[in-house]
Backbone as CSV, one residue per row, in Angstrom:
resi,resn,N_x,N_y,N_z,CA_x,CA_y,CA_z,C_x,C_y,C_z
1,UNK,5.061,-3.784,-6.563,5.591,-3.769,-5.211,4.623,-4.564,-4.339
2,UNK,4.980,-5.639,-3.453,4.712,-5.980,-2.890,4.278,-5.731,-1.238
3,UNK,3.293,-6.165,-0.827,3.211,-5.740,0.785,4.348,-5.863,1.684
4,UNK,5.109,-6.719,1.679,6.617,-7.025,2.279,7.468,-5.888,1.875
5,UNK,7.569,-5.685,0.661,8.275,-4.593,0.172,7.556,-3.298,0.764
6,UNK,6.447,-3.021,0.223,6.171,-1.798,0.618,6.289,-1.530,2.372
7,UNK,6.299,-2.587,2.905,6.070,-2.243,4.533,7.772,-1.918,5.072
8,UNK,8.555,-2.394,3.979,10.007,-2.381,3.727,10.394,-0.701,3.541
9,UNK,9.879,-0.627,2.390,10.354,1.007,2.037,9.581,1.833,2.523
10,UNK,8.772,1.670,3.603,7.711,2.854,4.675,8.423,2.694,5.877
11,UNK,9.118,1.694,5.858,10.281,1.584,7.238,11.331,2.641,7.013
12,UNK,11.965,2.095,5.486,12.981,2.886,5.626,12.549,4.228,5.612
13,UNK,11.576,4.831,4.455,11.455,6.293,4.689,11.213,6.753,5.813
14,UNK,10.701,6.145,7.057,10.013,6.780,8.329,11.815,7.162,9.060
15,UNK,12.482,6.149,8.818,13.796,6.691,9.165,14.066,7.705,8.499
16,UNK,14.253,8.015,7.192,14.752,9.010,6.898,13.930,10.166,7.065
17,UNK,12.469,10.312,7.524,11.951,11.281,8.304,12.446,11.110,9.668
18,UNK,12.500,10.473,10.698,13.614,10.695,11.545,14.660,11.544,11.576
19,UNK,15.526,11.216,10.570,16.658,11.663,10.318,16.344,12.987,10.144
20,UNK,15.863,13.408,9.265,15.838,15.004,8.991,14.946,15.502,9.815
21,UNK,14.152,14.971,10.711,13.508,15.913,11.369,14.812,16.228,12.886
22,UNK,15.631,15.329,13.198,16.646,15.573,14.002,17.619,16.596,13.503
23,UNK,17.911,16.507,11.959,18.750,17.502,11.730,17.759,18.981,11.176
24,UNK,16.815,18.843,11.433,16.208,19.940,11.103,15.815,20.812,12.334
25,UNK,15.764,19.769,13.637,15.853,20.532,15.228,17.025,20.828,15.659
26,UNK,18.262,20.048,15.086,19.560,21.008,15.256,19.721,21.958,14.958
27,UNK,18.974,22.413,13.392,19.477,23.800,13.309,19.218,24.344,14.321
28,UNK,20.132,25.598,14.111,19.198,27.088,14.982,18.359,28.315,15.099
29,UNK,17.557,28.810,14.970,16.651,29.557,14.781,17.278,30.599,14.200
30,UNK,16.916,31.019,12.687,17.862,31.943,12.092,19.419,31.135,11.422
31,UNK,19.566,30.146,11.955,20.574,29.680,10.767,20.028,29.861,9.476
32,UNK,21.383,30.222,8.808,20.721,30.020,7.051,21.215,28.548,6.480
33,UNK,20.346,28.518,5.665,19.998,27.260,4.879,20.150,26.793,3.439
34,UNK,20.910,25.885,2.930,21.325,26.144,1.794,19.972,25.678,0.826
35,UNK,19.104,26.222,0.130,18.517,26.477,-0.502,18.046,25.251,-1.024
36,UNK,19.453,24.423,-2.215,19.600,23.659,-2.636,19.884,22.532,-1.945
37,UNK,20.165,22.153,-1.147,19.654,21.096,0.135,18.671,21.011,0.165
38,UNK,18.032,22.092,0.392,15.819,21.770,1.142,15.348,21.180,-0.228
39,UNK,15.788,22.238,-1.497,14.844,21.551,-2.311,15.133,20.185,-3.082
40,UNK,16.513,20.029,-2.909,16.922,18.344,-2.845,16.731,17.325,-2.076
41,UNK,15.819,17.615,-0.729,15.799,16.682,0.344,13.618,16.875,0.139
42,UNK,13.783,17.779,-0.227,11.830,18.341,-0.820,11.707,17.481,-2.116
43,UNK,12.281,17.557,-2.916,12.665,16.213,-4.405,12.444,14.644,-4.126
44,UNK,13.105,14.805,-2.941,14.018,13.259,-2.285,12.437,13.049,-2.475
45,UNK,11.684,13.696,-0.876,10.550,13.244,-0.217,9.565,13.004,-1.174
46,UNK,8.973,14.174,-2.154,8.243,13.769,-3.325,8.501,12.175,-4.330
47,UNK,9.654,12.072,-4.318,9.806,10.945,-5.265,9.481,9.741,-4.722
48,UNK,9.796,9.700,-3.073,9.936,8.394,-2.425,8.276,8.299,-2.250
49,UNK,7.461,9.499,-2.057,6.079,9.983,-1.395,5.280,8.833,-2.773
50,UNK,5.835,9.397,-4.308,5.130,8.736,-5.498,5.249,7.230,-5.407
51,UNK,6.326,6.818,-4.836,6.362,5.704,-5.051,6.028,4.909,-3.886
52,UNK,5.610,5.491,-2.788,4.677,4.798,-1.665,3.132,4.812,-2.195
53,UNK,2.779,5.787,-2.938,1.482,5.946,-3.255,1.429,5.056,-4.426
54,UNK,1.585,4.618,-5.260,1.976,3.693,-6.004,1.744,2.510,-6.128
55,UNK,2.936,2.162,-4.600,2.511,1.000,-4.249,1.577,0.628,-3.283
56,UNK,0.970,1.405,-2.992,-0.361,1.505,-2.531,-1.745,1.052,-3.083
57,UNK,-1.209,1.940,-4.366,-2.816,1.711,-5.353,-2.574,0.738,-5.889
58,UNK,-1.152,-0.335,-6.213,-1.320,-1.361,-6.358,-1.793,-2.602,-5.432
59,UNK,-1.145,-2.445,-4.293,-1.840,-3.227,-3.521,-2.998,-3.023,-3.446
60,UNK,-4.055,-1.823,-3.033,-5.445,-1.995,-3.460,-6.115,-2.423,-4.698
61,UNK,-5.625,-2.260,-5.988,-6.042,-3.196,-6.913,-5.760,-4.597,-6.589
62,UNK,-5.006,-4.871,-6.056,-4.714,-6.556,-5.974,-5.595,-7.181,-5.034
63,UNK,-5.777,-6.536,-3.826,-6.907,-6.197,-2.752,-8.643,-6.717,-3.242
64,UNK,-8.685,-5.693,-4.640,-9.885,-5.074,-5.226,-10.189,-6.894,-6.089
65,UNK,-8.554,-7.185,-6.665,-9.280,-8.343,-7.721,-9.195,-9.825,-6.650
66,UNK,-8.770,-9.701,-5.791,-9.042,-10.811,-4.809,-10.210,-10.909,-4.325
67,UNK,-10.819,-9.639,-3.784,-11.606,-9.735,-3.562,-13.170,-10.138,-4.609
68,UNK,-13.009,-9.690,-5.790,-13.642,-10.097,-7.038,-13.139,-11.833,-7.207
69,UNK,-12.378,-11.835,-7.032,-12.324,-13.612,-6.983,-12.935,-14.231,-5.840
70,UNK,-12.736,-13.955,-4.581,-13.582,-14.094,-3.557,-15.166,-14.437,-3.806
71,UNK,-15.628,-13.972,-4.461,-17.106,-13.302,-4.600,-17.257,-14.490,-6.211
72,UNK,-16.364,-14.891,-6.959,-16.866,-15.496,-7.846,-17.355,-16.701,-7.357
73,UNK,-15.721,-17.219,-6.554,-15.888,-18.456,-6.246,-17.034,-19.014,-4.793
74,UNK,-17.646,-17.527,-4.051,-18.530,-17.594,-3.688,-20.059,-18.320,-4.388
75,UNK,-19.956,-17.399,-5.635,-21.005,-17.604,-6.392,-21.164,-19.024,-6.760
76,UNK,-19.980,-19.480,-7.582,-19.776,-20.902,-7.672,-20.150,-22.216,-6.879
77,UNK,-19.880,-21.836,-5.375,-20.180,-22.500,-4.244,-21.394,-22.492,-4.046
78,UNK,-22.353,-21.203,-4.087,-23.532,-21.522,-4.042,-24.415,-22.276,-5.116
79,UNK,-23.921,-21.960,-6.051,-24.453,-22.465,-7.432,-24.455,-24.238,-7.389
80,UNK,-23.539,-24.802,-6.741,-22.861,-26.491,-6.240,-24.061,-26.508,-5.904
81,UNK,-24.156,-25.875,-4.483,-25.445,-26.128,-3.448,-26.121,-26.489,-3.821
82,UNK,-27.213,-25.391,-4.936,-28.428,-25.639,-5.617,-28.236,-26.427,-6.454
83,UNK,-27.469,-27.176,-7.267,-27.590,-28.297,-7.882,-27.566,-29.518,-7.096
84,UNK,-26.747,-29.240,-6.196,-27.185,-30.425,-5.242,-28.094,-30.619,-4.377
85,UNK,-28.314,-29.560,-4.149,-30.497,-29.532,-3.702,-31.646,-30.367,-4.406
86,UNK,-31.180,-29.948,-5.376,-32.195,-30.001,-6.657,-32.054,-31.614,-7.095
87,UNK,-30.695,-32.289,-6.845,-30.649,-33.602,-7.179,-30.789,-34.393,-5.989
88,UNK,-30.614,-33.956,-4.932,-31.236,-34.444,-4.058,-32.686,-34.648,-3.914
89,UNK,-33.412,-33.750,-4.479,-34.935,-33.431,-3.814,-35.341,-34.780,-4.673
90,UNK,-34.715,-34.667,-6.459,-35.189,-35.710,-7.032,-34.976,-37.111,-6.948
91,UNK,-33.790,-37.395,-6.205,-33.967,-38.989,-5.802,-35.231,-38.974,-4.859
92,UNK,-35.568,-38.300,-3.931,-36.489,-38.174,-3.051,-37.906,-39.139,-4.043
């Protein structure tokens, strides 16, 4: 999952927390509740919850090896430098 995507499906779920938190202030205090609703809409939230977290820890690995590439090609760059120091000093 991608960052586009994931910023995609944290949209939509924030709606569908919307949503049920509106129909959950409609009820009325002491309405009864069908059981099997909560724990199908408690299911819903867990499943969608795994798969935000998910794509989470993927984007931080991707995060994690960019940044490890970052840092190589750092190294690399400096490494240029000092050879070109060093061949510089000797035409000198």
């Amino acid at each position: 999952m991608h960052g586009t995507e994931l910023k995609q499906e944290i949209s939509i779920l924030r709606g569908e927390l919307e949503s049920s938190k509106v129909k959950r202030e409609d009820l009325k205090p002491g309405q009864i509740t069908d059981l099997g609703a909560v724990k199908h809409n408690i299911d819903f939230a867990l499943e969608n919850l795994h798969k935000i977290i998910a794509g989470a820890n993927l984007s931080i690995r991707q995060l994690a090896l960019g940044a490890e590439s970052l840092h190589f090609v750092a190294e690399v760059l400096e490494s240029t430098g000092k050879i070109s120091e060093a061949e510089g000093e000797k035409e000198l």
